[in-house]
N, C-alpha and C positions, 0 to 999 in steps of 0.2 A: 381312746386307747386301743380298742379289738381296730382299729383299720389303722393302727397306726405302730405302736411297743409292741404288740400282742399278733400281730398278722404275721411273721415270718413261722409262729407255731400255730398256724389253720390250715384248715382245711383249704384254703385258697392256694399253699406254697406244695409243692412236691412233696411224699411221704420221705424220702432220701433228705431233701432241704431243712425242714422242719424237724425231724428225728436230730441233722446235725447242731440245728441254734438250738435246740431246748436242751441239748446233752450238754449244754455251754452254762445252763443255768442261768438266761440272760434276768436282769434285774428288773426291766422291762413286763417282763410274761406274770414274775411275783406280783409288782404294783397292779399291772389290771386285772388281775384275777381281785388281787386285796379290793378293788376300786369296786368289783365285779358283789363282794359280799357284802359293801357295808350298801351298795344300793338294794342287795335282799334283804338287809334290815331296815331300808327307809323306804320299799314297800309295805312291808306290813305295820310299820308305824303311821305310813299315808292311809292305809285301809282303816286302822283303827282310829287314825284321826279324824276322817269323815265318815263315821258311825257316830261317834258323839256329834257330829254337827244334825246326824237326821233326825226324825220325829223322834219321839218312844215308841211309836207303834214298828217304825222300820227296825230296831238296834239288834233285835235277835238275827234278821239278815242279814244285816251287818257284821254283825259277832261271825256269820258263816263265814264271809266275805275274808276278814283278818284272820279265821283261823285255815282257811283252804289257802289265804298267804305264806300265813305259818306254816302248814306245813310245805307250801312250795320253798321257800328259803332254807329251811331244814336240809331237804334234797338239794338245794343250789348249794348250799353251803358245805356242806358235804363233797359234793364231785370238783367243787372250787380250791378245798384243798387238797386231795387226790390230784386235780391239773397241776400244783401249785410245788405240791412237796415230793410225789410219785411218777407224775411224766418223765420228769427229765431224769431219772434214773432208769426209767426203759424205754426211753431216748435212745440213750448210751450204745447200745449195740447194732441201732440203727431199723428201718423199718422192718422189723419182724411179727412173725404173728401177736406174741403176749401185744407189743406196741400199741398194734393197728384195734387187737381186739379191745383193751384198754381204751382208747380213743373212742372206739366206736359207743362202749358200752356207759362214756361220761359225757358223751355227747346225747344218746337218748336216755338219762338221769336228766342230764340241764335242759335240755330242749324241749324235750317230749313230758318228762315228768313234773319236772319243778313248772317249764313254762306253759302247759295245761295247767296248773297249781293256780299259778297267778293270770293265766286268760278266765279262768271258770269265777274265780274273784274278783275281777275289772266284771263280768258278764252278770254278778248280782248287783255291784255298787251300781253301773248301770241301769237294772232295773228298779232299784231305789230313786235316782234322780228325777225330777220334776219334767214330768212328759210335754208342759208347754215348752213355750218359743223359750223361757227361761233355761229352759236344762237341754235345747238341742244340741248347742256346741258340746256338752260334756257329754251326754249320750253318742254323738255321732263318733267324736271320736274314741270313747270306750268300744263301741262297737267296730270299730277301727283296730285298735289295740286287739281288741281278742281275738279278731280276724288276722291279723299278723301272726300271732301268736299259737291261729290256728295250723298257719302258714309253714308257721319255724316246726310244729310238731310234723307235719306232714312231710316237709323237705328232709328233715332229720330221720324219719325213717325211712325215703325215699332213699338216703344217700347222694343228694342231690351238693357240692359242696357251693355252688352260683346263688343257687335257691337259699341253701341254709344263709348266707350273707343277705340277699334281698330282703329275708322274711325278716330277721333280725334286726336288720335295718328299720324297716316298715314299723317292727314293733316298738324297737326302741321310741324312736323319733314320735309316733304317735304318743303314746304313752308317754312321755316327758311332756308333750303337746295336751294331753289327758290332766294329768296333775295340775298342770299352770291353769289350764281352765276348771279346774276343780274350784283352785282361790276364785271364782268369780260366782262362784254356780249357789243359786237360793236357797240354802235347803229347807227354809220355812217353807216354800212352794213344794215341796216333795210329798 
């Protein structure tokens, strides 16, 4: 949906292009934002559902894990509806400072704060997983993941708009790549 409904209001499109589709209120921008929140609530439902798969001795890290999720979704959830209900009202008069300032300031909320939230939370379930040949795939790619992640927070304050696409990408894609190998991962071995 972000490279497809949701790309004419990024940072990819002109601040003049962008300012005019979102003043439009496209229908587009609401669903992937919507789509954008209920995946910060099936993060932290993924974190706390593989807490109870690990030992007892791991769950209190665990516990860390879903609650640094929680509160990254809190903050996603938060600037998701600010994009969702607030943009495209100072949209409306086109790229000026409130606009730009606005944009800038929910862009390092989701990127920077929410998604250090949930890198530093991939970065413990991570060190929970089973350090044999058993837990490489889900380790490699959690370490993956947070690396993206570290990616998106660094491009987003660089102001980078190629970068902030690349890293998100990276994150994304890992990270759904993360989960699916999560369903295979032992966690009696852990």
């Amino acid at each position: 949906m972000a490279a497809t409904l949701m790309q004419p209001g990024t940072v990819l499109a002109t601040p003049a292009s962008r300012t005019a589709w979102l003043a439009a209120r496209p229908p587009g921008w609401t669903a992937g934002w919507t789509v954008w929140i209920l995946c910060a609530l099936s993060l932290v439902t993924l974190m706390a559902a593989v807490g109870d798969r690990l030992p007892r001795g791991a769950r209190s890290w665990a516990t860390l894990a879903t609650a640094l999720a929680a509160a990254g979704a809190a903050v996603d959830i938060f600037c998701d509806a600010l994009w969702i209900a607030v943009m495209p009202e100072l949209a409306a008069p086109g790229p000026d400072r409130v606009f730009l300032a606005a944009e800038r300031a929910l862009s390092v909320g989701g990127n920077v704060a929410a998604n250090g939230l949930y890198s530093a939370a991939v970065l413990v379930i991570v060190h929970l997983l089973p350090s044999g040949p058993a837990g490489r795939p889900q380790r490699l790619l959690g370490w993956l993941t947070a690396a993206g992640g570290a990616g998106l927070c660094a491009a987003t304050l660089a102001g980078g708009s190629y970068a902030i696409a690349l890293f998100a990408g990276v994150t994304i894609t890992s990270f759904i790549a993360w989960a699916l190998a999560l369903t295979r991962a032992d966690f009696d071995a852990a």
